[in-house]
N, CA and C atoms as a LAMMPS dump frame, in Angstrom:
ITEM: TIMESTEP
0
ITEM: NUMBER OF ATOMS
528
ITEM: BOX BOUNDS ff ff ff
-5.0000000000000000e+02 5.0000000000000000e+02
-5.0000000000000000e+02 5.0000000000000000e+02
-5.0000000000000000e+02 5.0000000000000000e+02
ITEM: ATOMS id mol type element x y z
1 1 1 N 247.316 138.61 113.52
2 1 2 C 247.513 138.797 112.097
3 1 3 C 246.946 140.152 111.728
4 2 1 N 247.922 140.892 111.13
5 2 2 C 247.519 142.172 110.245
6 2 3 C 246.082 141.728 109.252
7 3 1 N 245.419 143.022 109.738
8 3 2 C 243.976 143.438 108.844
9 3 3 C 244.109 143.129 107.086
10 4 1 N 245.751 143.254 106.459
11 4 2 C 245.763 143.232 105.108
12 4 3 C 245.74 141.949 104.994
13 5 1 N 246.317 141.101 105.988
14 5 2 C 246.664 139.549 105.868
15 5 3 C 245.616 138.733 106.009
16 6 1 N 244.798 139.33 107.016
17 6 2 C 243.391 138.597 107.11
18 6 3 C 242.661 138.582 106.27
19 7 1 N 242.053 140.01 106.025
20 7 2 C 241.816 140.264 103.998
21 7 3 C 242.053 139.576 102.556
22 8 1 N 243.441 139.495 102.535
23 8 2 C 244.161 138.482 101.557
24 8 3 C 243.678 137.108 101.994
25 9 1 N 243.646 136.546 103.225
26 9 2 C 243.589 135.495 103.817
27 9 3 C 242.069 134.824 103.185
28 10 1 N 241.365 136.027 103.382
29 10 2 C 239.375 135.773 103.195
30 10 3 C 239.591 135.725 101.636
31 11 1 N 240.572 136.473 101.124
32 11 2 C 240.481 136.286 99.368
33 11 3 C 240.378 135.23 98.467
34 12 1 N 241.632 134.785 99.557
35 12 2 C 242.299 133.282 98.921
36 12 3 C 241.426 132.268 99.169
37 13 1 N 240.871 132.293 100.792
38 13 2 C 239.923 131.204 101.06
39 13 3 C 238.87 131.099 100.18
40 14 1 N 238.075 132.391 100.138
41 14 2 C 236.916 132.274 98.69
42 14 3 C 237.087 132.017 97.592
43 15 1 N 238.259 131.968 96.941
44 15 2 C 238.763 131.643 95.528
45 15 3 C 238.724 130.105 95.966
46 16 1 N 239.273 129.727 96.885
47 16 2 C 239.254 127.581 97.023
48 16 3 C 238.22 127.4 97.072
49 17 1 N 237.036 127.753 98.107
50 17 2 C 236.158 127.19 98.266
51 17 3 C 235.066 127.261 96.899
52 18 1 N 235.423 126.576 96.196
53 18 2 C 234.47 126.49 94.893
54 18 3 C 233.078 126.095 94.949
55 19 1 N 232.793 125.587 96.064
56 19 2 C 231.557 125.192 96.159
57 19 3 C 230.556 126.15 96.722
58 20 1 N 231.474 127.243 97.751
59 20 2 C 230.912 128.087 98.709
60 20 3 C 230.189 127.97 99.754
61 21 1 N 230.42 126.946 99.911
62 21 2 C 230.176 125.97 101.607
63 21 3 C 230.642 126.407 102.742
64 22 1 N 231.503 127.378 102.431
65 22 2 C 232.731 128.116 104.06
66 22 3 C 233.124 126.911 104.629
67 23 1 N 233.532 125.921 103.376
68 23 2 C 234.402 125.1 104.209
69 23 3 C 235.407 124.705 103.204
70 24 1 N 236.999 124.185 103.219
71 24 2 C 237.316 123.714 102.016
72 24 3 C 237.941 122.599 102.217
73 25 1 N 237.964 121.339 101.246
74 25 2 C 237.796 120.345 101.228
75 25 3 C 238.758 119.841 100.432
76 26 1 N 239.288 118.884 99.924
77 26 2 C 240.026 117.99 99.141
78 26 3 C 238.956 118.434 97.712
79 27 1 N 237.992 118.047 97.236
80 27 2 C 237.331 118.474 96.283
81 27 3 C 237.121 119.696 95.94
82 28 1 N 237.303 120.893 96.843
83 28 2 C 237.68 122.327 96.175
84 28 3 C 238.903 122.37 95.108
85 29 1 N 240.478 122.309 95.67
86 29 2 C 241.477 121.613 95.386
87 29 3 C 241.255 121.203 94.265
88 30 1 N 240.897 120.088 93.861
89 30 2 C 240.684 119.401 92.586
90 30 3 C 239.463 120.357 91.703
91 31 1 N 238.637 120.669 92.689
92 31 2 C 237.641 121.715 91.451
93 31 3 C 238.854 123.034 90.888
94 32 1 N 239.115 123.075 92.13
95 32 2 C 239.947 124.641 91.355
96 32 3 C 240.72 124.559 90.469
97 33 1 N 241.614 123.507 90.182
98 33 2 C 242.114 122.819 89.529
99 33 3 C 241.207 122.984 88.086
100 34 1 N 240.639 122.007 88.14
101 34 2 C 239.819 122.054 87.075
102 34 3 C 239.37 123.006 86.375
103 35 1 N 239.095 124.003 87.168
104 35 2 C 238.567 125.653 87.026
105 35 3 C 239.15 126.136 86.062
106 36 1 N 241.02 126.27 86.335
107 36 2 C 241.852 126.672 86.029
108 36 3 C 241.895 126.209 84.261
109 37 1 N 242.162 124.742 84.391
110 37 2 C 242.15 124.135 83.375
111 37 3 C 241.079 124.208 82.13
112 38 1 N 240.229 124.321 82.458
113 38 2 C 239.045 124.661 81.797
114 38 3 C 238.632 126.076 80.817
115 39 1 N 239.315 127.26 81.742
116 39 2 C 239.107 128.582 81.587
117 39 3 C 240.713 128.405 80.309
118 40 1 N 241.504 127.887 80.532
119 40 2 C 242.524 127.957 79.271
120 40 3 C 242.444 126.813 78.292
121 41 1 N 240.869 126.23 78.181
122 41 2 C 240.719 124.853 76.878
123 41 3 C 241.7 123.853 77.012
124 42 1 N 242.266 123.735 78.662
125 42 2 C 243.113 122.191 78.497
126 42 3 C 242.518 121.094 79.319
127 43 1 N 242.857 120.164 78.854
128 43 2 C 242.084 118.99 79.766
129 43 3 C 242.917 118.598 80.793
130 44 1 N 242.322 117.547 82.102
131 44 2 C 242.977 117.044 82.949
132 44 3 C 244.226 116.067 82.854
133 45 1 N 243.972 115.301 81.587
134 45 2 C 244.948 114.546 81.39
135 45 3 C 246.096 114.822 80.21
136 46 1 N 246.303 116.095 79.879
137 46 2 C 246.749 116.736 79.901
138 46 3 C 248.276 117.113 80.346
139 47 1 N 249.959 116.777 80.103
140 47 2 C 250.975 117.09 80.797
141 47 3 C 250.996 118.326 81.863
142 48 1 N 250.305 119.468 81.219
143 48 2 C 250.444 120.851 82.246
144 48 3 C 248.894 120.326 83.208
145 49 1 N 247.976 119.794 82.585
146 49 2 C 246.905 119.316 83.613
147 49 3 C 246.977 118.981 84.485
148 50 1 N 247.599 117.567 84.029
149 50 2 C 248.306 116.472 85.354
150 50 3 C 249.211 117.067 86.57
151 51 1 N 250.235 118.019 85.762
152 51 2 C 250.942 118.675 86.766
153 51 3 C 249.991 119.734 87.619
154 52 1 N 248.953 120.292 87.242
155 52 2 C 248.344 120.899 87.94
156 52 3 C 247.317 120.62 89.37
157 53 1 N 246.538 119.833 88.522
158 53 2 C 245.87 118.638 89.538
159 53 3 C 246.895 118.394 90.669
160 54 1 N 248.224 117.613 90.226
161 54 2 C 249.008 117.085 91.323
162 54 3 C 249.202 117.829 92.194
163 55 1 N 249.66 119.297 91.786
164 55 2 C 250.033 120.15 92.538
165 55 3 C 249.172 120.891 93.544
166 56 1 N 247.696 120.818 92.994
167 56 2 C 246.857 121.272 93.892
168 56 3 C 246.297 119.958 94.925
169 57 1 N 246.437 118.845 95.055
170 57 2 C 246.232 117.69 95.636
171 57 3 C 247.129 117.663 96.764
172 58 1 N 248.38 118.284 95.972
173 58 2 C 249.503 118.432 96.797
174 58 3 C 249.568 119.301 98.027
175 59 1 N 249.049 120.446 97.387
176 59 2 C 248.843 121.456 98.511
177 59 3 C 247.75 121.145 99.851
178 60 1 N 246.608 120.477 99.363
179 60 2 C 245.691 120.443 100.06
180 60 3 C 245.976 119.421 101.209
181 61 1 N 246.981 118.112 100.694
182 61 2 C 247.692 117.236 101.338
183 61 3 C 248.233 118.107 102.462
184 62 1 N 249.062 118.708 102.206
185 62 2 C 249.71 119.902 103.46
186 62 3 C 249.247 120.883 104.121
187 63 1 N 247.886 121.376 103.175
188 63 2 C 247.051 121.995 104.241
189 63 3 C 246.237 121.668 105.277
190 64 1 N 245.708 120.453 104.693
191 64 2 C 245.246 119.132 105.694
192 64 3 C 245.834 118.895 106.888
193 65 1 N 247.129 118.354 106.526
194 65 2 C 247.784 118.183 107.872
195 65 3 C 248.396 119.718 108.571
196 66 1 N 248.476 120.326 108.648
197 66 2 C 249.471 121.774 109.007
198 66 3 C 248.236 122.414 109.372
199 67 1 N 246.888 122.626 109.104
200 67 2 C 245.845 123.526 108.866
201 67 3 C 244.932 123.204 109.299
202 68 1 N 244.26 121.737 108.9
203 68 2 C 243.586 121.398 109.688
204 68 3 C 243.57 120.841 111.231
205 69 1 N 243.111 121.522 112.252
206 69 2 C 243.455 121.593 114.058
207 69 3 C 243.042 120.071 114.345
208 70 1 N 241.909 120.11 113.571
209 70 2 C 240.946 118.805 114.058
210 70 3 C 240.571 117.708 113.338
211 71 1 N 241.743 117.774 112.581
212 71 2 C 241.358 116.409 111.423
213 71 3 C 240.468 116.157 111.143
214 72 1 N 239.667 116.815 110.941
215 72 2 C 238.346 115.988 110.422
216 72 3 C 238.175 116.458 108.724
217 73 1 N 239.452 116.319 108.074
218 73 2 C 239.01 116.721 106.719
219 73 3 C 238.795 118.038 106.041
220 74 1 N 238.621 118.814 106.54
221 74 2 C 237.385 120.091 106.338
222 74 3 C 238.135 121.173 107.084
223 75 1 N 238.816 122.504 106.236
224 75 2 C 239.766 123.773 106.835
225 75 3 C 238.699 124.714 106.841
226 76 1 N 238.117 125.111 108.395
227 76 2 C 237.091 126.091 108.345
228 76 3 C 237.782 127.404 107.876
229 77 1 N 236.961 128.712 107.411
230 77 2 C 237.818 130.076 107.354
231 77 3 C 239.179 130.541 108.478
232 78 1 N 238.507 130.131 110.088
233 78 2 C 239.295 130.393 111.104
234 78 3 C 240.653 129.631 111.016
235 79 1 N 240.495 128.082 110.846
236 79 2 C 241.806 127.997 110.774
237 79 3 C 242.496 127.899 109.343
238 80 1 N 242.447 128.489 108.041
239 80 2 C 243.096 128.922 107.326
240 80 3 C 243.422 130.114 107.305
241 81 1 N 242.586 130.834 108.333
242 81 2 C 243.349 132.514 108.305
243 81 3 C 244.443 132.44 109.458
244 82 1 N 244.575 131.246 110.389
245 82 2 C 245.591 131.178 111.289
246 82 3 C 246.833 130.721 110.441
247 83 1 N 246.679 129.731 109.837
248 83 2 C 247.605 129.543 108.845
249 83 3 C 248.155 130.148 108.036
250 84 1 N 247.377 130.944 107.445
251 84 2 C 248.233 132.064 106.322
252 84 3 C 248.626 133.481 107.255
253 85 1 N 248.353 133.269 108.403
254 85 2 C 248.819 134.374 109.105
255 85 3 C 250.38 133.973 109.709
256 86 1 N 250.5 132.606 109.314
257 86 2 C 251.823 131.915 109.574
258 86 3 C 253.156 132.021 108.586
259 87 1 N 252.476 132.375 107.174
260 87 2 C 253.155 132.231 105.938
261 87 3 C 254.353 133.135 106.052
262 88 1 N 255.74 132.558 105.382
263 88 2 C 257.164 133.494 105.962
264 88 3 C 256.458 135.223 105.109
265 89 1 N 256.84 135.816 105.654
266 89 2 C 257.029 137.193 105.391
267 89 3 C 258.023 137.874 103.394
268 90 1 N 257.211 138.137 102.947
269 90 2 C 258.194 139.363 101.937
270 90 3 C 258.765 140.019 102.371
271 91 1 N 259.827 140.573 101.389
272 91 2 C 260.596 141.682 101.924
273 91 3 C 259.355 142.895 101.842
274 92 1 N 258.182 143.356 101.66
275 92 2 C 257.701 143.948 101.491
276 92 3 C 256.55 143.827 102.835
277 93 1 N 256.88 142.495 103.732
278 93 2 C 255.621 142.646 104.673
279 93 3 C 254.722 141.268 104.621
280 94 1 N 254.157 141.148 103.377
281 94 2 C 253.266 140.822 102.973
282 94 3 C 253.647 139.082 102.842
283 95 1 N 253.076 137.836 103.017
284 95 2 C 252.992 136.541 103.164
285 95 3 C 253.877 136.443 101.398
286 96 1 N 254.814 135.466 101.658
287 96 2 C 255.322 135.292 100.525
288 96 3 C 255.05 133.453 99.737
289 97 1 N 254.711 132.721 100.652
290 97 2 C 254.12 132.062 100.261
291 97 3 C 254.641 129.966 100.529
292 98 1 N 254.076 129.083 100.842
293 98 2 C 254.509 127.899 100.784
294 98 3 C 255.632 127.446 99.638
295 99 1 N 256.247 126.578 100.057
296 99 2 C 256.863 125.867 98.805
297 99 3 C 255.67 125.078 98.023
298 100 1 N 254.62 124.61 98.592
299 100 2 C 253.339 123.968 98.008
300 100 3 C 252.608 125.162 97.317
301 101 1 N 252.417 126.268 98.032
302 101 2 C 251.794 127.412 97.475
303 101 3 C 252.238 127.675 96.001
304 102 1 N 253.317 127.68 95.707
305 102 2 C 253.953 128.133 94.873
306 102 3 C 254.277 127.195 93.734
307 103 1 N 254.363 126.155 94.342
308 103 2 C 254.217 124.952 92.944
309 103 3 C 253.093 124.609 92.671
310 104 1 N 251.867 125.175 93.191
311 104 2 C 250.203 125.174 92.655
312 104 3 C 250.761 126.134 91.913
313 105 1 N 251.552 127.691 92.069
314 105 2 C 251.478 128.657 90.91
315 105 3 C 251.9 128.774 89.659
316 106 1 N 253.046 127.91 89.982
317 106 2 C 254.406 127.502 89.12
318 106 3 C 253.213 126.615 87.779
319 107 1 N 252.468 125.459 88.448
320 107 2 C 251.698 124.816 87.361
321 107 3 C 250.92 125.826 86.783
322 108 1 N 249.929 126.808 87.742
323 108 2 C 249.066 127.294 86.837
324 108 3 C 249.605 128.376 85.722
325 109 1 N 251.195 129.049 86.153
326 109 2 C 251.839 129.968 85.565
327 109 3 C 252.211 129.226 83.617
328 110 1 N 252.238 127.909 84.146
329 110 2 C 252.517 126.882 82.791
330 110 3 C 251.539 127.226 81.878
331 111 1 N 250.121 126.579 82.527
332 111 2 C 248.975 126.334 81.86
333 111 3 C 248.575 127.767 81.366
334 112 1 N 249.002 128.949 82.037
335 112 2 C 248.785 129.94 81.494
336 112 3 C 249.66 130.262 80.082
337 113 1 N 250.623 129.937 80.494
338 113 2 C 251.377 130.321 79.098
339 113 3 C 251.65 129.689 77.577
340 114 1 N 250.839 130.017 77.184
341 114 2 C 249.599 128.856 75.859
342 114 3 C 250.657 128.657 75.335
343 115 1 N 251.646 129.322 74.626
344 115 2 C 252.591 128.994 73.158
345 115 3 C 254.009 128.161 73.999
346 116 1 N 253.75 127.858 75.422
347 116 2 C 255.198 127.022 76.23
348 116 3 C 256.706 128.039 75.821
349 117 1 N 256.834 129.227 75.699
350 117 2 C 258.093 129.592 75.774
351 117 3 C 258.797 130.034 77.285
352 118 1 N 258.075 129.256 78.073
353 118 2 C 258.932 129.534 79.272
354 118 3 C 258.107 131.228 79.663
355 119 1 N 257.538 132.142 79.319
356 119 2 C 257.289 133.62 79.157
357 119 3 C 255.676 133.474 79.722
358 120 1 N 255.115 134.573 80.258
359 120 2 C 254.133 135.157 80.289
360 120 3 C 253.621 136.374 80.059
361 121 1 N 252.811 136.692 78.416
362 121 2 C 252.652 137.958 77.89
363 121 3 C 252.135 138.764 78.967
364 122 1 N 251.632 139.598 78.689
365 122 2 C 250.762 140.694 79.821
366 122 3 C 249.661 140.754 79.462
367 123 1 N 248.99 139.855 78.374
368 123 2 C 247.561 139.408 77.628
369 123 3 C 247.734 137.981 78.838
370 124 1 N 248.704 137.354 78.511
371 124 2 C 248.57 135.636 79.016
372 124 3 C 247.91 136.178 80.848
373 125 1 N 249.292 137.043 81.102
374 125 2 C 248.74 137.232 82.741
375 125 3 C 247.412 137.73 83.159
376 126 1 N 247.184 138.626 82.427
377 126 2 C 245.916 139.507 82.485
378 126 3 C 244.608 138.34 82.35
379 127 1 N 244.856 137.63 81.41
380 127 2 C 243.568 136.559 81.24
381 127 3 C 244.023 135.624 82.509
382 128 1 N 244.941 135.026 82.67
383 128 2 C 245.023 134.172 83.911
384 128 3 C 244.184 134.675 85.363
385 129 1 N 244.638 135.949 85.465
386 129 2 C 243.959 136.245 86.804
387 129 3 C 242.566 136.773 86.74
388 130 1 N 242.037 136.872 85.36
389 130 2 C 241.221 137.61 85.206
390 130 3 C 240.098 136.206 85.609
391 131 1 N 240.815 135.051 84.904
392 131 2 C 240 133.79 85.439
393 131 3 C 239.744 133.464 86.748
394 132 1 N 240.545 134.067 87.842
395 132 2 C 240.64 133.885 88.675
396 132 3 C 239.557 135.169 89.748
397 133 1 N 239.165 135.7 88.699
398 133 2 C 238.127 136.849 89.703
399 133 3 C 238.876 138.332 89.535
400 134 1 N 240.403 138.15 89.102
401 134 2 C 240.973 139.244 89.658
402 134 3 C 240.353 140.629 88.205
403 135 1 N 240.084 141.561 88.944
404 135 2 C 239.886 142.972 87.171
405 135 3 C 241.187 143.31 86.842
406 136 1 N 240.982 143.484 85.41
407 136 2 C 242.32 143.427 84.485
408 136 3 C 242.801 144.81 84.643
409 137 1 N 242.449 145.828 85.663
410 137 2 C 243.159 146.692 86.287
411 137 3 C 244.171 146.504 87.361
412 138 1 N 243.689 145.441 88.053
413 138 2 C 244.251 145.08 89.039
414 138 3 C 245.796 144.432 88.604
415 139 1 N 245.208 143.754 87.975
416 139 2 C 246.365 142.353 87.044
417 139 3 C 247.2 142.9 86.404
418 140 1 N 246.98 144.288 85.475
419 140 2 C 247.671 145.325 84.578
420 140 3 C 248.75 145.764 85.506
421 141 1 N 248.696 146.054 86.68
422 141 2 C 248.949 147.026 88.005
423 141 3 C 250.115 145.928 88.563
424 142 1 N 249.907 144.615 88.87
425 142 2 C 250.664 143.238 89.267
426 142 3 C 251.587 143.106 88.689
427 143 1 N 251.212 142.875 86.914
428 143 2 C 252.004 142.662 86.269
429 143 3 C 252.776 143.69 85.874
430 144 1 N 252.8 145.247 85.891
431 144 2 C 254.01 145.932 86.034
432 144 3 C 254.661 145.643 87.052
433 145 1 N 254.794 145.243 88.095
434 145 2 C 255.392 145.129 89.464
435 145 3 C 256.367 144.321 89.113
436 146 1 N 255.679 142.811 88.313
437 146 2 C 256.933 141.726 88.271
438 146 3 C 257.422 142.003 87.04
439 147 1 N 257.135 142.579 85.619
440 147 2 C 258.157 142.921 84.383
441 147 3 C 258.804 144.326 84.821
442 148 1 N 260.103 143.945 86.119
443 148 2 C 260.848 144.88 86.464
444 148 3 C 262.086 145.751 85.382
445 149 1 N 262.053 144.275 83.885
446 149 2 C 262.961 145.409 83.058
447 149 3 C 261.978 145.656 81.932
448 150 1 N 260.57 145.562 81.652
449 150 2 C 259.615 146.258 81.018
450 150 3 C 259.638 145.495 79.58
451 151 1 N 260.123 144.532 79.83
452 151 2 C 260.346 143.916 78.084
453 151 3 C 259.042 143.599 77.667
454 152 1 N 257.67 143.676 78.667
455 152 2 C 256.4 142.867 78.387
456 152 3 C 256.412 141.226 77.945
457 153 1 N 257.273 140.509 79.013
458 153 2 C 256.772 139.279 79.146
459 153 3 C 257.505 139.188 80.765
460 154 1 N 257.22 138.217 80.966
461 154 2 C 257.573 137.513 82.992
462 154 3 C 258.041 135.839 82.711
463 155 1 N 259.271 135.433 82.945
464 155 2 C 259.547 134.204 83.347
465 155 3 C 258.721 134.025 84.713
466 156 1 N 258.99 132.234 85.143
467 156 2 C 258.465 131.913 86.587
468 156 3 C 259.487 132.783 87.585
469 157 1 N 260.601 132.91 87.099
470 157 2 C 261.962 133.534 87.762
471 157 3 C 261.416 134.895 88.391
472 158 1 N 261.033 135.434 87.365
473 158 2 C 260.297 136.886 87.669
474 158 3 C 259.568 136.942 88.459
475 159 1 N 258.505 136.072 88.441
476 159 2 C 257.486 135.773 89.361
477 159 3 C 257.658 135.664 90.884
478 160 1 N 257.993 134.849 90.585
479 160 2 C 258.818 133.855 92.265
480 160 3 C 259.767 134.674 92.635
481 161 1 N 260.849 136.258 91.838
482 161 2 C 261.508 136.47 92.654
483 161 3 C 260.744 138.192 93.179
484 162 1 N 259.632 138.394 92.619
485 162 2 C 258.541 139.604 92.726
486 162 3 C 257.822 138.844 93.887
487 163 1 N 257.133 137.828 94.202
488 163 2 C 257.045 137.262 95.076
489 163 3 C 257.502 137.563 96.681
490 164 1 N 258.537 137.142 96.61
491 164 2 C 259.538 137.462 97.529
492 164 3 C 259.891 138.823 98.439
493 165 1 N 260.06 139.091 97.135
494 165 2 C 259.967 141.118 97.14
495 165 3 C 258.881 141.521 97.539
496 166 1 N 257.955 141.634 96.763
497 166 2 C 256.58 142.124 97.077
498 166 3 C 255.841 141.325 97.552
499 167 1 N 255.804 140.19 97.717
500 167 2 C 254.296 139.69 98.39
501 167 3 C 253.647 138.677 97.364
502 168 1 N 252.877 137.923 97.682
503 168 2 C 251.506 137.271 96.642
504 168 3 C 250.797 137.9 96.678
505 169 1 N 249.886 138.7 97.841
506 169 2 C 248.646 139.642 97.595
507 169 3 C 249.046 140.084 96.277
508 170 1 N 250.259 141.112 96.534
509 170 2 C 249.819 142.169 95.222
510 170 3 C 250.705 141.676 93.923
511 171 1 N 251.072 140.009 93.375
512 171 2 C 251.04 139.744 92.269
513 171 3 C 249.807 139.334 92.135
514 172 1 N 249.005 138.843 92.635
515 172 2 C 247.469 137.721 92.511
516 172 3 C 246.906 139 92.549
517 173 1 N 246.604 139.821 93.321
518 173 2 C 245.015 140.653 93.382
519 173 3 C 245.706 142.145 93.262
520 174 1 N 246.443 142.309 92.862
521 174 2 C 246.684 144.068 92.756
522 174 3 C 247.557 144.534 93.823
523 175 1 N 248.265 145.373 93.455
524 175 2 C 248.704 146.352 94.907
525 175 3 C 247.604 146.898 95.439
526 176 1 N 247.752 147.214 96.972
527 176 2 C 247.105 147.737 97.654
528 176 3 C 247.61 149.426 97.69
């Protein structure tokens, strides 16, 4: 696995592991979850909640089995950087992402977008990732990438098809 992938790889892992145990667990998953939910004033039970939760339960379900070598519950750093060193390719190189990956994003892309018009301002995105650790330079920088006709908002469409194109690294944490 490429040095950028391993990098991205250590990014992502430290953003799950909520506890900071260097290990991640079924209860990261659901914390991050929560994280998410919390940082935009919605609760768990909640329609965009529920879908969120599920979706991150969901993922961890598949990282579990696919990720974890040794069943025992628990995805050390090593084998989630083998795993995301597995993820299909962008046209740009860069890991484009699970169908699970992406319906964890798809929910949090919801919960981000407070007024439900389907849209994500470049305030909505900027605070989303900003919750997420990312600096609102970085996020400023992302989110020109995916408002490719500049109108200043992003469907999921946009997202998911910038994705593709470019990568998750550099919608989540900035171009490199």
């Amino acid at each position: 696995m490429g040095t950028d992938r391993v990098i991205l790889a250590d990014l992502v892992f430290d953003r799950l592991d909520t506890n900071g145990d260097g290990i991640l667990a079924a209860d990261d998953y659901r914390a991050s979850a929560d994280h998410v939910l919390r940082s935009f004033g919605m609760g768990p039970s909640s329609p965009k909640g529920r879908a969120l939760i599920e979706a991150n339960l969901a993922l961890w379900e598949q990282q579990a089995e696919l990720v974890d070598r040794d069943h025992d519950g628990r995805i050390t750093r090593e084998e989630y950087q083998e795993w995301f060193g597995s993820l299909p390719a962008s046209d740009a190189g860069g890991p484009s992402g699970s169908p699970e990956v992406m319906a964890v994003l798809h929910a949090q892309f919801h919960v981000a977008d407070r007024d439900g018009d389907g849209l994500m301002s470049r305030h909505e995105f900027v605070a989303w990732r900003g919750f997420k650790g990312v600096p609102a330079g970085s996020a400023e920088a992302s989110f020109a990438l995916i408002d490719s006709d500049g109108d200043g908002a992003i469907s999921w469409n946009d997202f998911s098809g910038a994705a593709q194109r470019r990568g998750l690294g550099a919608l989540l944490y900035g171009p490199s």
